[in-house]
C-alpha positions, 0 to 999 in steps of 0.5 A: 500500500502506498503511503498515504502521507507521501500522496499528501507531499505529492498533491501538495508539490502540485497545488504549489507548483514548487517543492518550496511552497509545499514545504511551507504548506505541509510545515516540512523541510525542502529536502524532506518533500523532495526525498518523499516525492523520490520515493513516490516515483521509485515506488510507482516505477514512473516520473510524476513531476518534470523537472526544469530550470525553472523549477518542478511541474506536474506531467500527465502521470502527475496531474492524474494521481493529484486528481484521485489524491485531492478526491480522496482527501476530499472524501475525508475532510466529508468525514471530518465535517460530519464529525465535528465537535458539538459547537464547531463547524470544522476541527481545530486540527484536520485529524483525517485529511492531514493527519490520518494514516493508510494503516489507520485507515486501514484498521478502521475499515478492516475491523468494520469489514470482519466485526473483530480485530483478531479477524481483521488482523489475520486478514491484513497480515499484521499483529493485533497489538498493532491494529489495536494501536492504530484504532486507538490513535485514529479514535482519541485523534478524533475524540470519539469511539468508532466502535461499540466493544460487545460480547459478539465483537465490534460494531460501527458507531454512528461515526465509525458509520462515517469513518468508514464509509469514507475511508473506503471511497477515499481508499478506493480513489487513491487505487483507481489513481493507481490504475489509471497510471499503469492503464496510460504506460502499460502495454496491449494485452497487459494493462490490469486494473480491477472493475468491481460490478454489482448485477441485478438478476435481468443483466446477469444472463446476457448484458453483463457477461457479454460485455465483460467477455468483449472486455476482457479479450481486450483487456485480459490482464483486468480483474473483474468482480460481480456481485450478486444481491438485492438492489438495496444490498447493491446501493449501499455497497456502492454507496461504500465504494465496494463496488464501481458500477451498479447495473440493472433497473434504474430507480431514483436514489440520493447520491447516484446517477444513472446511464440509460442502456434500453428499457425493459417489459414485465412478461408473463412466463410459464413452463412449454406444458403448461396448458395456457401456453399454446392458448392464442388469448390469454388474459390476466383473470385466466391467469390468476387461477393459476399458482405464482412464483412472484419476488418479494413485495416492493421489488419493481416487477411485482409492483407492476403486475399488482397494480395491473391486477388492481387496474382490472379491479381482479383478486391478487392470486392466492397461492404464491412462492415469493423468492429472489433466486432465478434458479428456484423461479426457473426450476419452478417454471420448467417442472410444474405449472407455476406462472411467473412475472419475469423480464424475458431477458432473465429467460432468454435462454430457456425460451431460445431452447424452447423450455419456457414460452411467454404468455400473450398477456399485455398487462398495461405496464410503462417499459423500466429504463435499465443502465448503470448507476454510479455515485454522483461524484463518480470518475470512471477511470478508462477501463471503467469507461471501456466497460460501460462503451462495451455494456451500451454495444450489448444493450443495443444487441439484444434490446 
């Protein structure tokens, strides 16, 4: 891990514009941010800074890392204000954005992430008197506990909640930085970086993988991660800065934005034997005598088949399984005589091979706009932007 004290020296030296008015800034000696900024570069195996007659200035690798570095220092000075002393708009002292470390910073995260500090110490790799230490000094620095000790292990406080939350954005900030440096001077077919994607259950049978083998056969060196779960488990992941991209329906939430890709139709979906399947009029009363494999209440599919009953003034249908697992709504479909509201790029598929057929039931709906959701304040960096260039090529694939 980078330090995070000579990313401060870096951003400083290119705020400044000279080694001298960051020395003064940072309360150090010239030769002291000079050897720092040395060290940064041997570090990262690149030049930050171009050195003339007349004096040091940012190159391109420079301007970019102070970027992410600002954006990071950002994210914690956020913390800070939401964590002042009763009676004080700002500390007297900065004691996250000036004054924290990547090892505290680092604790904090790690113990949150794993509810012990033995489990967060076994898993970053270093001893638990000197996770402890660094919790402790982040803690009476700031003069408030970030943990609540209990009998089943550490529990965020409402300012560990903050700190946390924080700490991963800006952690999150200064890697990417990171990447966008190897991304500019690495080699075709070895620029690495890692993209980190929480999937809906409509995008995860084509949108998703197709874009991502597009990708990779032009980034094989990327390392991609997707994440499963719940739209709810989604926003707050990327709320926390645990994942990049949220892809799936678009709903309107604080701190996000979105990119539409297409827009997406509930349909009604039954197993190829089911007796309604080869009528050429079906309606939704015809339907509803039927058993149902329907998500959970409030998720968007169920709320449009609900209110499509209501609008017809029908009874809801008695007998429902309620799951978010596709594999079990599938299973459902394909071996029994359920009915399901699905979008049909969930079933593509088994449609394609003839195992499920959508019912011709039109149930009033407006089409769902799906694409990617970001945080607000969100910089995709390349390979993220090549991701979302390959994800908006599908989208106008298969809508």
């Amino acid at each position: 891990m980078i330090k995070l004290r000579k990313l401060r020296v870096m951003a400083a030296v290119a705020d400044a514009g000279s080694v001298a008015g960051a020395a003064q800034h940072l309360n150090l000696s010239q030769p002291a941010v000079t050897r720092s900024i040395q060290s940064l570069e041997t570090e990262l195996g690149v030049e930050l800074f171009a050195r003339t007659g007349r004096g040091i200035h940012c190159n391109t690798n420079g301007r970019t890392l102070a970027r992410r570095v600002r954006r990071a220092l950002h994210q914690l000075r956020i913390a800070e204000s939401a964590l002042s002393p009763p009676g004080r708009e700002v500390f007297a002292t900065a004691p996250l954005s000036e004054q924290a470390s990547d090892h505290e910073l680092s604790a904090v995260v790690n113990i949150a992430a794993h509810g012990s500090v033995s489990a967060a110490a076994r898993k970053v790799g270093i001893s638990q008197p000197a996770l402890n230490r660094s919790l402790r000094m982040l803690e009476t620095r700031l003069g408030q506990d970030l943990f609540d000790r209990t009998g089943q292990g550490m529990r965020t406080t409402p300012a560990g909640d903050h700190v946390v939350r924080r700490a991963k954005l800006a952690m999150s900030e200064i890697r990417q930085g990171l990447e966008e440096i190897a991304f500019a001077s690495g080699a075709a077919g070895t620029v690495g970086g890692r993209i980190r994607i929480g999937a809906l259950p409509l995008t995860q049978i084509r949108l998703v993988p197709l874009a991502l083998k597009s990708l990779l056969e032009r980034f094989p060196a990327a390392e991609i991660a997707v994440e499963d779960g719940s739209y709810t488990s989604l926003l707050a992941a990327l709320r926390h800065g645990d994942i990049d991209l949220l892809v799936g329906t678009i709903r309107d939430a604080n701190e996000t934005f979105s990119i539409s890709l297409f827009e997406d139709v509930t349909a009604l979906a039954v197993g190829a034997d089911h007796p309604l399947a080869y009528k050429e009029k079906v309606s939704l009363a015809d339907c509803l005598n039927w058993d149902w494999v329907l998500p959970f209440a409030g998720v968007p599919l169920r709320v449009i088949l609900e209110g499509a009953i209501a609008d017809e003034g029908l009874a809801p249908p008695r007998n429902v399984i309620e799951t978010d697992s596709m594999i079990v709504a599938r299973t459902l479909l394909v071996e029994s005589r359920y009915i399901a509201a699905l979008s049909p790029h969930q079933l593509h598929y088994e449609i394609k091979a003839g195992l499920l057929k959508i019912l011709p039931v039109n149930i009033g709906q407006r089409p769902r706009p799906v694409g990617v959701t970001m945080r607000e304040d969100f910089q995709p960096t390349p390979l993220i932007g090549a991701l979302i260039s390959e994800l908006k090529r599908v989208a106008g694939e298969i809508a």
